[in-house]
C-alpha positions, 0 to 999 in steps of 0.5 A: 131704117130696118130693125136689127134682128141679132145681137152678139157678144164676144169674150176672150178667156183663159184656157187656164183658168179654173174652170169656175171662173170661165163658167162665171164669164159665160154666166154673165154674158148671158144675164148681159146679153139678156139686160140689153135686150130689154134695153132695145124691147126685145123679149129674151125668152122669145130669143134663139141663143147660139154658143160658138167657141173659137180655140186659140193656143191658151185663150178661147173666145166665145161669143154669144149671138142672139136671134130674133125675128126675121133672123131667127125664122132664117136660122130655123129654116135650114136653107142657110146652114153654117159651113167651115170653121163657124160651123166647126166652132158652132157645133163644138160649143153647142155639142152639150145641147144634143145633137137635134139642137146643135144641127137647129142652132147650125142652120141646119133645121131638122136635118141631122144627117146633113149635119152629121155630114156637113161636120165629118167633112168640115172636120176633115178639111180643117184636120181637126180631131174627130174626137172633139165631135164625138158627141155629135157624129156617134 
């Protein structure tokens, strides 16, 4: 039986709370995601960590994926890259980290303009606001 080689962790929060209390979730999904990974001897420092926020009328629901192993070196080897609404989600959670990062954590590798492009188009297709790519398309 294969190891696996990814975790995830989904949260719904209120649009409406004060933005510490979202924060504090976001925090303790973190130190959780971290104590079951030692749970199941997996090092969470040698883990690439991936936001993605999914916005629903007043709730947002993040999830926190974890990656490791064989599914990590396929994230980081751009031949997979995100498309539609998970790359949309993707690249809106992780716009914070810079634009480098986000295009990694995307499966986009190094390959920046093809992220760029990539989003523009997403945007486009699911009529979202470009405003809220800002950051990553400037």
């Amino acid at each position: 039986m294969a190891k696996p080689t990814q975790a995830h962790l989904e949260r719904t929060v209120n649009k409406n709370d004060p933005l510490e209390v979202r924060q504090q979730t976001l925090s303790q999904m973190q130190y959780y995601m971290g104590a079951k990974l030692i749970e199941v001897r997996v090092d969470p420092q040698a883990v690439m960590y991936r936001w993605s926020i999914e916005n629903k009328e007043d709730q947002q629901i993040c999830t926190l994926s974890a990656f490791w192993g064989e599914s990590r070196t396929k994230i980081l080897s751009g031949k997979e890259p995100l498309q539609g609404k998970e790359l949309a989600n993707c690249a809106r959670a992780n716009a914070s980290a810079g634009l480098e990062k986000a295009a990694e954590l995307c499966g986009f590798g190094s390959d920046t303009k093809r992220f760029q492009t990539a989003l523009k188009e997403t945007a486009q297709e699911l009529e979202l606001s470009a405003e809220s790519f800002k950051k990553l398309l400037a």
